[in-house]
Z-matrix of the N, CA and C atoms (Angstrom, degrees):
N
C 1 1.435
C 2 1.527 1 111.90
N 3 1.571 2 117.33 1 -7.29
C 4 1.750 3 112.82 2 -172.16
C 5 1.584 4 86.51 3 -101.60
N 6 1.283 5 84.90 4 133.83
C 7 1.852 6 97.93 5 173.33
C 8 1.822 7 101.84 6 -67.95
N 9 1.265 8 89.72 7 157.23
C 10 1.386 9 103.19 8 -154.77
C 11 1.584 10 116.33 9 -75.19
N 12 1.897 11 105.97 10 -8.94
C 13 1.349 12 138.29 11 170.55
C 14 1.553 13 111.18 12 -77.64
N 15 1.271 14 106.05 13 -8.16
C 16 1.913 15 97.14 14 168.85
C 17 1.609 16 103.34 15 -161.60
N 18 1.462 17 94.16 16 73.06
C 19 1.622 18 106.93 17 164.71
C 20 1.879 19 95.69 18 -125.21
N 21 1.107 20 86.51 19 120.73
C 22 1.719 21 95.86 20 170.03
C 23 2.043 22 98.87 21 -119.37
N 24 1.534 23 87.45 22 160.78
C 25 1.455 24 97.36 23 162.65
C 26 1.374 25 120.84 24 -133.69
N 27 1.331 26 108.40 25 165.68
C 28 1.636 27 104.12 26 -169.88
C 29 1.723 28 114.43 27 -161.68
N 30 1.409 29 107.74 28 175.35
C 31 1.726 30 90.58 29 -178.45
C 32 1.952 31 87.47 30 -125.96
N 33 0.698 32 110.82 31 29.96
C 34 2.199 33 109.48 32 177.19
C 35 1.014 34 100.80 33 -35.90
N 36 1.538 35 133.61 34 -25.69
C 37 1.835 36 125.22 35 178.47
C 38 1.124 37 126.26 36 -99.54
N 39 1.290 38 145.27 37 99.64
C 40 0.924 39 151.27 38 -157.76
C 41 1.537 40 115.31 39 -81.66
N 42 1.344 41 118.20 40 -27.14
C 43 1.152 42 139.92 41 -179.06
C 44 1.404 43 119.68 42 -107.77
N 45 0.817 44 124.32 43 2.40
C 46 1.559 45 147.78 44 175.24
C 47 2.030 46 128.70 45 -121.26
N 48 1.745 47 95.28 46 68.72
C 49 1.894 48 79.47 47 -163.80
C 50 1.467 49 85.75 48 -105.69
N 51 1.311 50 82.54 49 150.76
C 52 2.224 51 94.52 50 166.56
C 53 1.033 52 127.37 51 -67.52
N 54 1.416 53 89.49 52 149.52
C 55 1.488 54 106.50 53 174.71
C 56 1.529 55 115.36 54 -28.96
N 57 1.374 56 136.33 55 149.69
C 58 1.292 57 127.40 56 -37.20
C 59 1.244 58 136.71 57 -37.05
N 60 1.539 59 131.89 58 -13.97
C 61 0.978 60 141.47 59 -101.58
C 62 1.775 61 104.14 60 -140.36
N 63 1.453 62 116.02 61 -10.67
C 64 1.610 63 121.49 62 -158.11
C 65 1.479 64 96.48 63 -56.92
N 66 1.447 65 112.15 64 170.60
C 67 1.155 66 124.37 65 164.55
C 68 1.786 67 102.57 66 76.79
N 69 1.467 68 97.77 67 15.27
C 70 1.872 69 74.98 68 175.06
C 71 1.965 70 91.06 69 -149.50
N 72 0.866 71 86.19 70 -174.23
C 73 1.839 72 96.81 71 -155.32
C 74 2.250 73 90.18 72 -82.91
N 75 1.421 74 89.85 73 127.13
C 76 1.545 75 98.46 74 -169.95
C 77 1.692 76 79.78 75 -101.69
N 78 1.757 77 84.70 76 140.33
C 79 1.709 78 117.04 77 165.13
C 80 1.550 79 114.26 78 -146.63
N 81 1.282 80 119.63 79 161.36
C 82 1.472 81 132.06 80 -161.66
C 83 1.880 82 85.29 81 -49.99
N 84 1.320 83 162.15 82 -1.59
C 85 1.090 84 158.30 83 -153.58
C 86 1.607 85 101.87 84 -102.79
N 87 1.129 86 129.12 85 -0.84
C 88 1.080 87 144.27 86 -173.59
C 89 1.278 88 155.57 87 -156.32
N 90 2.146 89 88.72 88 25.44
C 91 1.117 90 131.56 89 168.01
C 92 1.766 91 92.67 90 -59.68
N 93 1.398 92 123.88 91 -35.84
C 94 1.904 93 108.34 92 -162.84
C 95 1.139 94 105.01 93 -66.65
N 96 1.275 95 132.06 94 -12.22
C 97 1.881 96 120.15 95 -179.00
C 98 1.248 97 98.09 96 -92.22
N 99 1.773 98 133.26 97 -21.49
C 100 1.627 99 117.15 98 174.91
C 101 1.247 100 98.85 99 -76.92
N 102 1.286 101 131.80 100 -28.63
C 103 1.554 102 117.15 101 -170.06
C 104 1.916 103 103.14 102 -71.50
N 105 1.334 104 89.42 103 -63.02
C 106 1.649 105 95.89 104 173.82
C 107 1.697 106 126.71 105 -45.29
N 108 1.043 107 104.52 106 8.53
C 109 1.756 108 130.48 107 -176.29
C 110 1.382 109 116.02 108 -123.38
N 111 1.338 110 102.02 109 -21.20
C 112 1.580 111 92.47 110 -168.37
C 113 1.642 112 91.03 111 -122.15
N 114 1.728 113 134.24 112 -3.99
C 115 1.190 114 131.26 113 135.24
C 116 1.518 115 135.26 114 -67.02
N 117 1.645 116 108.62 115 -13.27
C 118 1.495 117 109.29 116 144.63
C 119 1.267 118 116.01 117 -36.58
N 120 1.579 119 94.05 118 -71.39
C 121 1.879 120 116.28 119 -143.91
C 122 1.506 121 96.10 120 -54.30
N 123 1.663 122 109.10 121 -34.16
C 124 1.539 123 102.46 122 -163.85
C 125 1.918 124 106.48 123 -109.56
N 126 1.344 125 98.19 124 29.46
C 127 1.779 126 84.69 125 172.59
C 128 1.639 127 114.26 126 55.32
N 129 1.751 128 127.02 127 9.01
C 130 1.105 129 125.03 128 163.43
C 131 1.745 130 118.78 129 -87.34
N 132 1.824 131 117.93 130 -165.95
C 133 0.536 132 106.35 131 -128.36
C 134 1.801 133 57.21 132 -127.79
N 135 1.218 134 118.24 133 157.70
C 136 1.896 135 120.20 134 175.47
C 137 1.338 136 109.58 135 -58.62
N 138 1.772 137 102.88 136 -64.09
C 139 1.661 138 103.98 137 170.05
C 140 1.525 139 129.08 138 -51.84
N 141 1.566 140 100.85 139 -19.51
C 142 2.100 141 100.10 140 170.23
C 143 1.138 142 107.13 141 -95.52
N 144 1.476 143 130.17 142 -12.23
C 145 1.540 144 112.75 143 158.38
C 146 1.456 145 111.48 144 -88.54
N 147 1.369 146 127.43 145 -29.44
C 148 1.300 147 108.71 146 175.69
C 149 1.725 148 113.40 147 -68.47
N 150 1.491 149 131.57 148 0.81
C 151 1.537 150 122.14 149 -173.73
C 152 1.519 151 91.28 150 -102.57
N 153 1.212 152 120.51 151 -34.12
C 154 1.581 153 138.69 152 -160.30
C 155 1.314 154 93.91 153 -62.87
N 156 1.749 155 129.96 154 -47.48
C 157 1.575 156 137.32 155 -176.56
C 158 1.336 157 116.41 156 -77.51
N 159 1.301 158 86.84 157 -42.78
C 160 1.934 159 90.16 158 165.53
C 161 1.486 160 111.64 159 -62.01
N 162 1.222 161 106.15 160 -42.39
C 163 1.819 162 104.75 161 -176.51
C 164 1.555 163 99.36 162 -45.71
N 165 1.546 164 102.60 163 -77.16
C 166 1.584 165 100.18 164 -176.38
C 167 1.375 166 140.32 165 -42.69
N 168 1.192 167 91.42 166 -43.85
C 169 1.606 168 102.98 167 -177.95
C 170 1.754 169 104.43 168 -53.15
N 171 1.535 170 108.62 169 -63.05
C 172 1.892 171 101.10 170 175.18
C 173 1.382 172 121.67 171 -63.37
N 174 1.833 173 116.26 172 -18.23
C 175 1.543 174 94.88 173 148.90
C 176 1.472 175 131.55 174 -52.96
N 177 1.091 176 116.18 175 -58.40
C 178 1.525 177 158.69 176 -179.85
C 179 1.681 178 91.87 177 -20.12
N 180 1.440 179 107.79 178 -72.89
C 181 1.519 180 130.34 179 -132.93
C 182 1.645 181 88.57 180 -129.21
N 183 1.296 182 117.10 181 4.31
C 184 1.786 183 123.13 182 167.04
C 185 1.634 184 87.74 183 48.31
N 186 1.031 185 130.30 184 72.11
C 187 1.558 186 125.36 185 131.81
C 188 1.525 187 117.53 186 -106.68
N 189 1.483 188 110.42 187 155.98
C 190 1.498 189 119.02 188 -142.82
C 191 2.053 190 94.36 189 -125.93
């Protein structure tokens, strides 16, 4: 349901990593199962959500 223009990803929980993964200390190393999760939800492809987040994010936060 989030347009595909403001999906960011992130690791802010430190104590909270995904599936496969619960029960152990989450770091940016395991952003590929949110991408690979959230290219389920949307019928994409991992590598077009991982360019798609990058897109936003340097809109977002103006990096060039």
């Amino acid at each position: 349901m989030v347009p595909d223009d403001k999906i960011l990803i992130e690791t802010d929980c430190p104590y909270l990593a995904p599936d496969p993964l619960r029960g152990t200390r989450n770091d940016s190393s395991n952003l590929k199962y949110v991408v690979k999760k959230i290219a389920d939800f949307k019928g994409m492809e991992p590598e077009q959500v991982a360019k798609l987040t990058y897109k936003n994010a340097s809109e977002i936060f103006h990096i060039k």
